[in-house]
LUMNUVO-641685 format. One record per residue: residue number from 1; residue in three letters; x, y negated, z of N, C-alpha, C in turn. Coordinates in pm, 1 decimal. Layout:
// residues N
NUM,ALA,X,Y,Z,X,Y,Z,X,Y,Z
...
//
This chain:
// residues 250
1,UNK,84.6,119.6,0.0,0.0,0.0,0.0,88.3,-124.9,0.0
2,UNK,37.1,-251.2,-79.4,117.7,-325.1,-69.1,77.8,-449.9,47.7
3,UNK,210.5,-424.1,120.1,152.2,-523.3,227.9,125.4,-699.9,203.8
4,UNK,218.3,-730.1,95.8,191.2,-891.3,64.0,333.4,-929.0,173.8
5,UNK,407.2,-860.8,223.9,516.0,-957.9,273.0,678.1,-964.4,173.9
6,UNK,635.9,-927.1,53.2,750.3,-983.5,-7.8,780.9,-1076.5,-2.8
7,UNK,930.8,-1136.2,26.4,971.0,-1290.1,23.4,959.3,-1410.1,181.3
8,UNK,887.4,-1318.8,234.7,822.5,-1379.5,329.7,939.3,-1381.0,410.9
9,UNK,955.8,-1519.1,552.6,1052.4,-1495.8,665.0,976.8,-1444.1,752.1
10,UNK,1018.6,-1362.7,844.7,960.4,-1356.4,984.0,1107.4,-1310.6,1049.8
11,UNK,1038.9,-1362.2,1206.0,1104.6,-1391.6,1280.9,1063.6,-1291.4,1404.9
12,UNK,1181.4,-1163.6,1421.8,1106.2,-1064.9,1533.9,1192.1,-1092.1,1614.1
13,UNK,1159.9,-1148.0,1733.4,1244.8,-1124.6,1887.8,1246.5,-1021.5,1962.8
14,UNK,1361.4,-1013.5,2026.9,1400.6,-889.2,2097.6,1442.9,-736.0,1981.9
15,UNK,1504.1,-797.3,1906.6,1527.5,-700.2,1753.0,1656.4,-661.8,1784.6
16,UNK,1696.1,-691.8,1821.0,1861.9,-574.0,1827.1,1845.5,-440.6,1870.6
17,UNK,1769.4,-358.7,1908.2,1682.1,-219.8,1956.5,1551.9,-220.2,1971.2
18,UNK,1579.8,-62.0,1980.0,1439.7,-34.7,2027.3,1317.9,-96.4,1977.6
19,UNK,1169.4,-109.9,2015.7,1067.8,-103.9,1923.0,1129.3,-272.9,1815.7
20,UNK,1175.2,-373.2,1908.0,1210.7,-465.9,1798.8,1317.8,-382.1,1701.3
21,UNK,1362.6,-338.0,1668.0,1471.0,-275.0,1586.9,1374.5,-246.4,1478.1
22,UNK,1312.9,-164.4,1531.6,1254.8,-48.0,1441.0,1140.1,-169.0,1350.5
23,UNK,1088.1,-262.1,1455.2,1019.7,-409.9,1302.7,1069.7,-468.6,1230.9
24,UNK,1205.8,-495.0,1272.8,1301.0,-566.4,1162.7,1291.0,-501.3,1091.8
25,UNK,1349.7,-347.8,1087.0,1374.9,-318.7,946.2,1282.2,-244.7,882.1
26,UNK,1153.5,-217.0,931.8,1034.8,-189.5,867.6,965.4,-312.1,785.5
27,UNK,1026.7,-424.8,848.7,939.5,-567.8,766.4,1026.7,-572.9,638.8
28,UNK,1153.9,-578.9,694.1,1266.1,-574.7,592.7,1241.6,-488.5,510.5
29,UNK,1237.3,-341.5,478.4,1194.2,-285.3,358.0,1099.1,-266.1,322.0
30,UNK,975.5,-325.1,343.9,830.0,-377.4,312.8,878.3,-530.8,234.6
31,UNK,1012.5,-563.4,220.9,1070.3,-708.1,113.5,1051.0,-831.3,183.0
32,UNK,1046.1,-820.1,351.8,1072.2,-985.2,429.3,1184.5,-1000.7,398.3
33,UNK,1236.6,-1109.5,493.8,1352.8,-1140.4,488.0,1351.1,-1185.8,675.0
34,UNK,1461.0,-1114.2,743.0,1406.2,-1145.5,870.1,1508.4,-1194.6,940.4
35,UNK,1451.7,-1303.4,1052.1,1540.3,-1402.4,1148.6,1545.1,-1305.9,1271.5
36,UNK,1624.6,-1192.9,1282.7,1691.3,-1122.2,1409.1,1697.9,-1177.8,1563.8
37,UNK,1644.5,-1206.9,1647.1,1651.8,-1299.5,1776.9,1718.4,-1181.0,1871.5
38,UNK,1782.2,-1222.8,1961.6,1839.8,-1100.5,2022.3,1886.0,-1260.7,2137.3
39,UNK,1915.3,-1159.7,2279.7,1969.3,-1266.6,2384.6,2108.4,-1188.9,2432.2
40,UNK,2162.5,-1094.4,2532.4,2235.5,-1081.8,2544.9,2263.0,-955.8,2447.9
41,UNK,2217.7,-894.1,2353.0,2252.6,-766.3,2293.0,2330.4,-772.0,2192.6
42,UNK,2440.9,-864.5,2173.0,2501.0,-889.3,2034.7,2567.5,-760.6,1947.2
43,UNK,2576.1,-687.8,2010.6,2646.4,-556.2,1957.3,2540.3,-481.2,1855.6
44,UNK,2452.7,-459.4,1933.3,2354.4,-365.8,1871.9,2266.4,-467.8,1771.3
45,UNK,2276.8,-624.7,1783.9,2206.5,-670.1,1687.2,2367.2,-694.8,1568.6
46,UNK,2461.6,-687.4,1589.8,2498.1,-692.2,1461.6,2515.7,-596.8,1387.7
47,UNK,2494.8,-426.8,1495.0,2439.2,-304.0,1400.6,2333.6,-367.6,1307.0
48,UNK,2216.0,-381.1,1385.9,2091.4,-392.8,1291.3,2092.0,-464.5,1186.8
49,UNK,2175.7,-568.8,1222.5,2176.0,-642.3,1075.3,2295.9,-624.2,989.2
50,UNK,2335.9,-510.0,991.3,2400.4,-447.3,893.7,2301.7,-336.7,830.1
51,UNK,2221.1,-280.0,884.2,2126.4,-161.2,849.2,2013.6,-265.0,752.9
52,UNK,1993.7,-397.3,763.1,1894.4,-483.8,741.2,1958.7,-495.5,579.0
53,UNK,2061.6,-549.5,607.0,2144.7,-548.1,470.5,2153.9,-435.9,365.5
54,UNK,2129.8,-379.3,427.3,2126.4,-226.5,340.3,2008.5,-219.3,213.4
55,UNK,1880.1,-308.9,265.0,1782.2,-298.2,236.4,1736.0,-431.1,133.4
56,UNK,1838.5,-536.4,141.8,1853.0,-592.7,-7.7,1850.8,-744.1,32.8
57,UNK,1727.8,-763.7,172.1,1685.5,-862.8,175.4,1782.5,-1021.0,277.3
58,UNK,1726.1,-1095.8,272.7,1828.0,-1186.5,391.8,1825.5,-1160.0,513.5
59,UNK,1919.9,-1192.8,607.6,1892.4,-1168.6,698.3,1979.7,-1272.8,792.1
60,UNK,1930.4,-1275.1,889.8,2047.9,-1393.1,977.3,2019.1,-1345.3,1176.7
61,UNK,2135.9,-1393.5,1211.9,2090.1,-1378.6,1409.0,2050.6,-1507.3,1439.6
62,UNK,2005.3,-1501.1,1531.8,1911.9,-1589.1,1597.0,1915.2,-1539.5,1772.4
63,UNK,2061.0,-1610.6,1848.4,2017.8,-1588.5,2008.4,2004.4,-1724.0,2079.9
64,UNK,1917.1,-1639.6,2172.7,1804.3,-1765.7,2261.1,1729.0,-1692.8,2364.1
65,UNK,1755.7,-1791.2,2439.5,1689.5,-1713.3,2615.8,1486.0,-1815.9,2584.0
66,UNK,1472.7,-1675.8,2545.0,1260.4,-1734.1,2506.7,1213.6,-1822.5,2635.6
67,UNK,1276.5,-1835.0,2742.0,1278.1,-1922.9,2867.7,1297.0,-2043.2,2851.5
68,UNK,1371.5,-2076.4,2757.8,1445.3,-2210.1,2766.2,1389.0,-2266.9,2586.5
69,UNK,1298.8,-2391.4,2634.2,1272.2,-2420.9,2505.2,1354.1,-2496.9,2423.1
70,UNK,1462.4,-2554.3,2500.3,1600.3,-2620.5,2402.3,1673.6,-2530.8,2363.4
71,UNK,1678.0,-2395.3,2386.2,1762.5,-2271.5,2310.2,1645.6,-2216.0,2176.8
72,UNK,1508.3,-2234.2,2173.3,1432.7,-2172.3,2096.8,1424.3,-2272.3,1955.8
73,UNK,1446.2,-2413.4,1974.8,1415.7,-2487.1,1921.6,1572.7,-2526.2,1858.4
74,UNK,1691.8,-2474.1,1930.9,1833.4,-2422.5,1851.4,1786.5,-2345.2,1771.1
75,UNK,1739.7,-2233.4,1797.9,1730.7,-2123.3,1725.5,1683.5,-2142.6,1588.4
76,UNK,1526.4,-2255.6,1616.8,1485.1,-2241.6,1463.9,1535.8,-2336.2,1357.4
77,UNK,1661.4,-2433.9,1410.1,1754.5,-2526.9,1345.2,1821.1,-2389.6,1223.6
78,UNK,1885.3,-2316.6,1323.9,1967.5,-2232.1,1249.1,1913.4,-2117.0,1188.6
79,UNK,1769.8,-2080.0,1216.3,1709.9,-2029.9,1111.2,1706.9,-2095.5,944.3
80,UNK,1568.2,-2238.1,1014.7,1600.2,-2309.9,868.7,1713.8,-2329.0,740.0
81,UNK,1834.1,-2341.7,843.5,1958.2,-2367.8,748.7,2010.5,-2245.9,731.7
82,UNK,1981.7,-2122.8,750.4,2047.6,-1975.2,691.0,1953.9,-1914.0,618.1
83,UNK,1794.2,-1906.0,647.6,1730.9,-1861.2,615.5,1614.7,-1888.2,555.5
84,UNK,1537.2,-2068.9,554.4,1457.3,-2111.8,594.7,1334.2,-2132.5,650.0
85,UNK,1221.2,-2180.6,646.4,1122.9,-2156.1,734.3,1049.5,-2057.5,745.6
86,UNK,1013.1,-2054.6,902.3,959.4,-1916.8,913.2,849.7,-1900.1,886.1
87,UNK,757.7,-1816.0,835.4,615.3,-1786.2,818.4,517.0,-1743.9,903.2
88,UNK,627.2,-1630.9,971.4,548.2,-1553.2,1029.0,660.9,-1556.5,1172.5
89,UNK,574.9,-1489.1,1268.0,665.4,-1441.9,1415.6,615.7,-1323.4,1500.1
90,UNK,711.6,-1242.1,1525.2,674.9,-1118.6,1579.2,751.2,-1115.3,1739.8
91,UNK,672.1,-1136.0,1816.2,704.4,-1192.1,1956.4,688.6,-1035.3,2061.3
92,UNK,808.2,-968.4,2034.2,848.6,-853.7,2089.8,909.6,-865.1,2213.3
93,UNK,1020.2,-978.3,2198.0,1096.6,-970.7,2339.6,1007.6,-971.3,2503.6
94,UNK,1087.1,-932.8,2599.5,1019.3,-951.0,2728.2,1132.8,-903.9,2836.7
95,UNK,1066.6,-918.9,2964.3,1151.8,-896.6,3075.4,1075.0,-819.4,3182.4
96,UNK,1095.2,-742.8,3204.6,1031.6,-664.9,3330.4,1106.9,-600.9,3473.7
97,UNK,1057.1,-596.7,3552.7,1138.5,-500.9,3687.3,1023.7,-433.3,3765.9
98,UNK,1041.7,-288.1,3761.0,987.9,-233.9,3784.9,986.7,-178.0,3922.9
99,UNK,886.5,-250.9,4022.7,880.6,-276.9,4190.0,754.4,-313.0,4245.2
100,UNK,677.7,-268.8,4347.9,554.9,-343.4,4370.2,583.4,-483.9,4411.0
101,UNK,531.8,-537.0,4439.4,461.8,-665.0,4465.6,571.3,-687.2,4584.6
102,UNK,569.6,-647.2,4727.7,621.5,-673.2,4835.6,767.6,-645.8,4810.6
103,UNK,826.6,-573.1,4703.2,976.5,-557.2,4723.0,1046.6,-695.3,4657.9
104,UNK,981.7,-741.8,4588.2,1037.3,-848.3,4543.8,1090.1,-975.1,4667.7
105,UNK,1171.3,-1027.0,4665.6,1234.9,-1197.3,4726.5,1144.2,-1263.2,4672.3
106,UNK,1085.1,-1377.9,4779.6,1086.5,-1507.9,4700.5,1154.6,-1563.8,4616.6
107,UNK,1100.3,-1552.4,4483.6,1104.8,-1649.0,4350.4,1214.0,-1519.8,4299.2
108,UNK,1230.9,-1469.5,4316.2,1249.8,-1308.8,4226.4,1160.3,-1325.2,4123.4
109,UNK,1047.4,-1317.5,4135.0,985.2,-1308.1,4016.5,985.5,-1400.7,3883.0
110,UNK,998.2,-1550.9,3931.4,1005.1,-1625.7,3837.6,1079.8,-1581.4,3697.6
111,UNK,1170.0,-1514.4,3704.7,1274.1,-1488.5,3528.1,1122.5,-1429.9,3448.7
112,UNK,1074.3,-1324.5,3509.0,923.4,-1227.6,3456.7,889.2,-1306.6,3397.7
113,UNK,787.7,-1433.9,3482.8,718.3,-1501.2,3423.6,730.6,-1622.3,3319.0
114,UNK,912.4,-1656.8,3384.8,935.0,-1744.8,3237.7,947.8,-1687.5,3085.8
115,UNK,1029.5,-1552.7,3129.3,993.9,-1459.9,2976.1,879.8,-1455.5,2864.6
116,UNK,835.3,-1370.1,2994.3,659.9,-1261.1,2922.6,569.2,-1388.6,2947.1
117,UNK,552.8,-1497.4,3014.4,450.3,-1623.4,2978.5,536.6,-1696.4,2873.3
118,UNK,622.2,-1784.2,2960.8,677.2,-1894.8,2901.0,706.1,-1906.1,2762.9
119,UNK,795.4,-1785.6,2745.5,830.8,-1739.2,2640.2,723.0,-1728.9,2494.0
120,UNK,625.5,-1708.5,2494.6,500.2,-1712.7,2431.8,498.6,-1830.1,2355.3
121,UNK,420.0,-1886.6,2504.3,422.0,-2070.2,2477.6,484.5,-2111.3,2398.6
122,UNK,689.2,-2130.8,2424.8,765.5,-2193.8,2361.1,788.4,-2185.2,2231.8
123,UNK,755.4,-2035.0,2158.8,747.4,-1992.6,2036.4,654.4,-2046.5,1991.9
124,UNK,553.4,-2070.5,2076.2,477.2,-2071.0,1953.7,478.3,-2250.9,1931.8
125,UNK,465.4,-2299.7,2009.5,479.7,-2457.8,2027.9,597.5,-2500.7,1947.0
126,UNK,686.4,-2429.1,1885.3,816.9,-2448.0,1829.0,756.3,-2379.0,1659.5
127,UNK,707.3,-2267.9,1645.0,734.9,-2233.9,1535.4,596.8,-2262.9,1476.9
128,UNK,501.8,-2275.8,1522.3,337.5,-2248.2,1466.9,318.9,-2424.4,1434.8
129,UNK,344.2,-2540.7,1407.4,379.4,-2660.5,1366.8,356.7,-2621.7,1219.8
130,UNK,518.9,-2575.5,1161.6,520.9,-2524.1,1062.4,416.4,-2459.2,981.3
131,UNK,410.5,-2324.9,1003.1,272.7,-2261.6,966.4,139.8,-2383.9,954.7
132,UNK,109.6,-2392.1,1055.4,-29.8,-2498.1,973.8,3.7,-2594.2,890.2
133,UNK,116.7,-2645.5,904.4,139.9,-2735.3,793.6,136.2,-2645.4,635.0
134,UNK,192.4,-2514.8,637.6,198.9,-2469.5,532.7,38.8,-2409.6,490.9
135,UNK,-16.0,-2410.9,570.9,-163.6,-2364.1,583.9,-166.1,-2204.5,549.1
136,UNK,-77.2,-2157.2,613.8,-105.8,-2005.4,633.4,71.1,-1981.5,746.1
137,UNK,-25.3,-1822.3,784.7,81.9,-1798.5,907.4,35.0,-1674.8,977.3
138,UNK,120.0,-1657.7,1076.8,-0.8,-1537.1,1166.3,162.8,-1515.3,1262.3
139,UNK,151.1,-1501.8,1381.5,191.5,-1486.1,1524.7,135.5,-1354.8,1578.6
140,UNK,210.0,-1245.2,1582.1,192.8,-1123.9,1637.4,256.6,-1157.6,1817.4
141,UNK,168.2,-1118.9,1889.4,253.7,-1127.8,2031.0,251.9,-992.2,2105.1
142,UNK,295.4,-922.9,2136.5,328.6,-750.1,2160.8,357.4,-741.0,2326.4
143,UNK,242.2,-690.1,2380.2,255.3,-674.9,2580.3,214.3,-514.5,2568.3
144,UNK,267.6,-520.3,2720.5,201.2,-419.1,2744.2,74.4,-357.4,2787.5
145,UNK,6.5,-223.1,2851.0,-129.4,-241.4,2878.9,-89.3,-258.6,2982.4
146,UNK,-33.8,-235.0,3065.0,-59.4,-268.3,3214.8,-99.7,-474.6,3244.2
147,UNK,-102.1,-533.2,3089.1,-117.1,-642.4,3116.4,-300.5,-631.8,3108.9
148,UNK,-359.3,-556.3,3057.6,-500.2,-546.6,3048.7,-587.0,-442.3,3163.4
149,UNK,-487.4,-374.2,3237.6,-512.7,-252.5,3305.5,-463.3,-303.8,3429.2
150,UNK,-355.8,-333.9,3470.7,-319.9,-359.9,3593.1,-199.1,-213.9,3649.9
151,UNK,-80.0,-276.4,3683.7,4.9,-161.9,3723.0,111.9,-197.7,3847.2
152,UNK,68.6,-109.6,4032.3,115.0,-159.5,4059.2,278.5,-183.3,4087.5
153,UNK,307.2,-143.2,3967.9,492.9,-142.2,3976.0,521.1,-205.9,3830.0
154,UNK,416.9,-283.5,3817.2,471.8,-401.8,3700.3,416.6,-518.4,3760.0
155,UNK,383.3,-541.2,3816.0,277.4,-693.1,3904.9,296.1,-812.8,3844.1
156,UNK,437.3,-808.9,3824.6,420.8,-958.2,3820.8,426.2,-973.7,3616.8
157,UNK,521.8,-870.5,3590.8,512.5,-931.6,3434.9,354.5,-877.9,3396.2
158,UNK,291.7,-779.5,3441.6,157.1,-771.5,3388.9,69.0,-869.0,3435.1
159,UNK,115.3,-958.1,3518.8,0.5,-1082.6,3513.7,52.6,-1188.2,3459.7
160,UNK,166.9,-1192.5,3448.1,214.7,-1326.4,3316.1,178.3,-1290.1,3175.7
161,UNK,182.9,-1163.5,3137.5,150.5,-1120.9,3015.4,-2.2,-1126.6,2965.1
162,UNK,-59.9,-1081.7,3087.8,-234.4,-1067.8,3048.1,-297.5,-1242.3,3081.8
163,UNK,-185.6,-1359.0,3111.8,-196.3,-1449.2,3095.1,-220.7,-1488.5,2962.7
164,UNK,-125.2,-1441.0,2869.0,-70.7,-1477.0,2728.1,-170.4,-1429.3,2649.2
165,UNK,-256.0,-1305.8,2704.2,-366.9,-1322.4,2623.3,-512.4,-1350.3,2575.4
166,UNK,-502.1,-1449.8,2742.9,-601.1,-1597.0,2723.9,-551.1,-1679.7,2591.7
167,UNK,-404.5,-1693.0,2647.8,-292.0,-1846.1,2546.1,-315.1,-1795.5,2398.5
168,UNK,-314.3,-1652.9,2352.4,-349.7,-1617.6,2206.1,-453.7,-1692.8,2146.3
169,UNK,-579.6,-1592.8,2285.3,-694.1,-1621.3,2205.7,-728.4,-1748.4,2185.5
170,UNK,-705.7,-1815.6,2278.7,-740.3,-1981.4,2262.2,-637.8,-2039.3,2154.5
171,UNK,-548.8,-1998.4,2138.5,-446.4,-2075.2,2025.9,-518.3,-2017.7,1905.5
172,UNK,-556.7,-1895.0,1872.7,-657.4,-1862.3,1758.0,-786.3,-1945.6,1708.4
173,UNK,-829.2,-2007.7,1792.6,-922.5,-2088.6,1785.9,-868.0,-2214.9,1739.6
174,UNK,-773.0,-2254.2,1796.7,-699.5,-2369.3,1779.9,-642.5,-2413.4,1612.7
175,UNK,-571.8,-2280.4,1583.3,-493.5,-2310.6,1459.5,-557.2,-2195.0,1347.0
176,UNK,-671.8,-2177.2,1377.1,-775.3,-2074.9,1266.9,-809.6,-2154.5,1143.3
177,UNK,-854.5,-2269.7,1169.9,-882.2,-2403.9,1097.6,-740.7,-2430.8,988.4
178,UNK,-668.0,-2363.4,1028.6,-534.8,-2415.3,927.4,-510.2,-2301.2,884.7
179,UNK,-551.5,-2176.2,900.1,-532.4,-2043.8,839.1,-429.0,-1980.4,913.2
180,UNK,-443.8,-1990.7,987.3,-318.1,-1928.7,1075.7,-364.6,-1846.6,1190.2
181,UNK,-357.2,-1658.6,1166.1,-386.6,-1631.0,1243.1,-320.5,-1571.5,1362.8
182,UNK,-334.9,-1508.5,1479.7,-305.1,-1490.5,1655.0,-370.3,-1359.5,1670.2
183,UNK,-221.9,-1231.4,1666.4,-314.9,-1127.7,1767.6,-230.5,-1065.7,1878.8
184,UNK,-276.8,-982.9,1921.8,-183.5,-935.8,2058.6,-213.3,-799.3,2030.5
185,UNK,-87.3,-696.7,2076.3,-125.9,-574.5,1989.3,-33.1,-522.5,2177.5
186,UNK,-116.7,-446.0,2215.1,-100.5,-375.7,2346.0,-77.3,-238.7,2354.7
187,UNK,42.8,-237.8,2451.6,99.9,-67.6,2398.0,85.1,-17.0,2527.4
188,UNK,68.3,138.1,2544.3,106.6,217.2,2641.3,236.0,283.9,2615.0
189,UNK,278.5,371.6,2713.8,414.0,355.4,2771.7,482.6,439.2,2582.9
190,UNK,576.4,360.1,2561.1,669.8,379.3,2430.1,767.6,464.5,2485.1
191,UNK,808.7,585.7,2419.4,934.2,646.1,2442.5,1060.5,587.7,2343.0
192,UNK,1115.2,524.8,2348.9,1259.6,483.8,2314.8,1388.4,561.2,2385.0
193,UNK,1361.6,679.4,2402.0,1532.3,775.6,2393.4,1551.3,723.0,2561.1
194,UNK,1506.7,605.5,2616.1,1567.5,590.0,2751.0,1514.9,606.0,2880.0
195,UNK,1379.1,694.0,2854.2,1318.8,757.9,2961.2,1356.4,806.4,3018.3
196,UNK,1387.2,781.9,3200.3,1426.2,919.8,3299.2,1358.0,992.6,3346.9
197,UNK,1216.2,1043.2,3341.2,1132.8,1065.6,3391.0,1161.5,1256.5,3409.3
198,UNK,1136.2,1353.2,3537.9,1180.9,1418.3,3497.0,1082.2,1544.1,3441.2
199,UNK,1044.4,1701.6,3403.2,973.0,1757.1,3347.7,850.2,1727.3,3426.3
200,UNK,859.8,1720.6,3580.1,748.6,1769.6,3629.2,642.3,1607.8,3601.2
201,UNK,725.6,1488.6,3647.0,682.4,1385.7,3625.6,624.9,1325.7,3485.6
202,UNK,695.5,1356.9,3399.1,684.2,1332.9,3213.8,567.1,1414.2,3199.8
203,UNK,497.1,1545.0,3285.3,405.1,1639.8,3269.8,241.5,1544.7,3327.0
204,UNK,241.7,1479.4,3434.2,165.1,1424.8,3511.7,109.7,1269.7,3411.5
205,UNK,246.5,1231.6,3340.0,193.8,1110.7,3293.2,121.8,1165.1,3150.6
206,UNK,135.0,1289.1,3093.3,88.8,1328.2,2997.2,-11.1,1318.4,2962.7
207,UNK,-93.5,1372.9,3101.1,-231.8,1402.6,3121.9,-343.0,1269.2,3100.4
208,UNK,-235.7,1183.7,3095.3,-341.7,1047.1,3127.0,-358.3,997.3,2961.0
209,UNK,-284.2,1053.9,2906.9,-315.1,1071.4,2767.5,-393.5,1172.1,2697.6
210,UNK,-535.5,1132.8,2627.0,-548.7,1238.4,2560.6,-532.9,1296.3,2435.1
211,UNK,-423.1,1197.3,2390.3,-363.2,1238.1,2241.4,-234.4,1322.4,2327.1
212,UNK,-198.1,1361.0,2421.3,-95.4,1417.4,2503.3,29.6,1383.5,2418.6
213,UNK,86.9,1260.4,2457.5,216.6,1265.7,2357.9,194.9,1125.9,2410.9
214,UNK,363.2,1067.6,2431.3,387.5,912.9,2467.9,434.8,843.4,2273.2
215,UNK,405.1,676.3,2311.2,405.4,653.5,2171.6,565.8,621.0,2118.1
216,UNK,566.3,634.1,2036.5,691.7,616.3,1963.8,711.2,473.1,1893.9
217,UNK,792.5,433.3,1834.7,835.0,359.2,1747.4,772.3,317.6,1614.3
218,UNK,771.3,420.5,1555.5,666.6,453.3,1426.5,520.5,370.3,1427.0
219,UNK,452.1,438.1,1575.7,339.4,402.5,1583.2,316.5,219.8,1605.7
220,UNK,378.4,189.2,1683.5,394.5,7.1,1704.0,428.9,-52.1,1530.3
221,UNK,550.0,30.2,1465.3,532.7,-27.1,1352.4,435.5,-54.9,1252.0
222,UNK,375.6,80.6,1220.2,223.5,85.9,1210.6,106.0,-57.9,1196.6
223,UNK,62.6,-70.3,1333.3,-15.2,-149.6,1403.8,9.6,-270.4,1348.9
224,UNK,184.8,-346.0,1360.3,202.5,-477.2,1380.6,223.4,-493.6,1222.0
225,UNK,275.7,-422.0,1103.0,271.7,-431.0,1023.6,128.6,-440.1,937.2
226,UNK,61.8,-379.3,983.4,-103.4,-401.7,928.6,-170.5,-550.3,979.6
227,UNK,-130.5,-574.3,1089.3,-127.7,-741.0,1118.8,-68.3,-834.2,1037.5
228,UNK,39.9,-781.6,1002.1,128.0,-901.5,881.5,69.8,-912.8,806.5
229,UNK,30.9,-812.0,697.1,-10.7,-731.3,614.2,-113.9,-860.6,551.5
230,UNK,-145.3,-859.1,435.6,-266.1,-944.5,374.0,-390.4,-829.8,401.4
231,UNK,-383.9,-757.9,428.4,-485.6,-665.8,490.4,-605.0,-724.3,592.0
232,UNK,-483.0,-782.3,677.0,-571.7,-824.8,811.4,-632.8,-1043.6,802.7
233,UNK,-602.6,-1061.7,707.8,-600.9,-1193.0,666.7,-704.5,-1269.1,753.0
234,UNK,-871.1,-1128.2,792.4,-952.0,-1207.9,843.0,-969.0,-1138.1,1003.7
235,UNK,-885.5,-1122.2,1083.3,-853.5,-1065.2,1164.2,-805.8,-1185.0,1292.1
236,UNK,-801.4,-1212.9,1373.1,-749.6,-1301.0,1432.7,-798.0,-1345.3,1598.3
237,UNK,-735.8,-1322.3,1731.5,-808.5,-1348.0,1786.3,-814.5,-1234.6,1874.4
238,UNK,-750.8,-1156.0,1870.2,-743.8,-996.1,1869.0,-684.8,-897.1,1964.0
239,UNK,-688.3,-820.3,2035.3,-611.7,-731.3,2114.5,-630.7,-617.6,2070.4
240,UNK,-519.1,-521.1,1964.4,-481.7,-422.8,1937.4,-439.5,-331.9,2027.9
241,UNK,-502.4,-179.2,2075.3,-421.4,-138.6,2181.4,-401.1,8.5,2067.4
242,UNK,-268.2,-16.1,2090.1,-172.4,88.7,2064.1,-115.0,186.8,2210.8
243,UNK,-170.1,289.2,2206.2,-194.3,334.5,2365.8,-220.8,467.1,2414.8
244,UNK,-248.1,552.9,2269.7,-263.2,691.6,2296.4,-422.5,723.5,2355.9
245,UNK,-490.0,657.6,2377.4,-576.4,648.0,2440.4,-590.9,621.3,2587.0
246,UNK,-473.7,615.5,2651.1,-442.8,596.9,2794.2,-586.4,518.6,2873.5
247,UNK,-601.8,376.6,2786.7,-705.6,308.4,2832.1,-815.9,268.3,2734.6
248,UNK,-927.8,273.4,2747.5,-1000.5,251.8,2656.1,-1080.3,111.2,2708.0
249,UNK,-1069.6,-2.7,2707.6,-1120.0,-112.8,2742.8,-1221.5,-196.9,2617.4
250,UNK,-1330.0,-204.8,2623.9,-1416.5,-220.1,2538.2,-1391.7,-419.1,2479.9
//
């Protein structure tokens, strides 16, 4: 199928691994051309963007702490001038620590919430300008479910996150009028190779699935690519749960 992103920039954060990895270069040989964001992972993002290269199209790095909106607003300087403007944005990156509620210090939590909230915000307040001016666009933002479900050994980034998807939907409303659409595509737990979980435990979380199987890589690509996609053009506004069925929230 042809997705319609030939030529196109997008811009996936948190792309030097793992599920961002695996969008870069699925957008990339679907014929984007993609702005790589990575913060401390420089190694593994200048793998990827050698594997990116492989595949014909442009490609450039892009690091920036999604916290800090004078590093995001670096970032899209040196997009423009390597790559130029972006079209699209695939808002993968995040920060989590996995602890209830009481183990945390005061203001421990704050990095969480400047990430998985702030982080949102600043993208989009930085890159979505553009887009309506061009009068088309679309902003993928990627949480987890525990931001729609509640988990208590994610607390704090699942309530900055299930923040962000008030900030979607209302920004959908906002910049719909200019053709620019906003979705949030919600995952249950992804296996990326770095699970410790052990047989008996990996057995217990199974169950809560009834596709019995944790999601992969593949499957997120899937999802967020059918969002890019001229497919979804009238789509917007949205919470995708990619999830195995874990939760079914109407």
């Amino acid at each position: 199928m042809e997705l319609g992103l030939t030529g196109k920039n997008i811009l996936v954060t948190g792309a030097a691994k793992g599920v961002g990895k695996a969008l870069a270069l699925a957008a990339a040989k679907a014929g984007a051309n993609i702005a790589l964001h990575y913060h401390n992972s420089e190694e593994e993002a200048l793998q990827t963007v050698n594997e990116i290269n492989e595949t014909g199209v442009s490609v450039c790095m892009a690091k920036a702490d999604l916290a800090r909106l004078e590093e995001i607003k670096k970032m899209k300087q040196t997009i423009n001038n390597e790559l130029g403007t972006v079209d699209m944005v695939v808002n993968n990156a995040g920060f989590t620590q996995m602890k209830s509620f009481f183990q945390y210090k005061p203001g421990e939590w704050k990095r969480e919430i400047d990430v998985c909230f702030y982080g949102a915000i600043n993208l989009a307040h930085t890159f979505m300008p553009t887009m309506m001016e061009q009068k088309q666009g679309k902003f993928i933002h990627i949480i987890g479910d525990s931001a729609r479900t509640g988990d208590r050994n994610l607390i704090v980034s699942a309530a900055a996150r299930s923040g962000t998807i008030g900030f979607m939907k209302s920004l959908a409303q906002e910049v719909g009028r200019k053709n620019v659409q906003c979705n949030t595509v919600s995952l249950g737990l992804i296996d990326q190779g770095n699970l410790t979980f052990n047989e008996e435990t990996r057995s217990k979380i199974l169950k809560q699935y009834p596709l019995k199987r944790l999601g992969d890589a593949a499957d997120v690509v899937g999802a967020v690519l059918f969002l890019l996609s001229d497919s979804s053009n009238w789509i917007t506004g949205q919470v995708l749960a990619v999830n195995g069925g874990h939760s079914m929230i109407g």
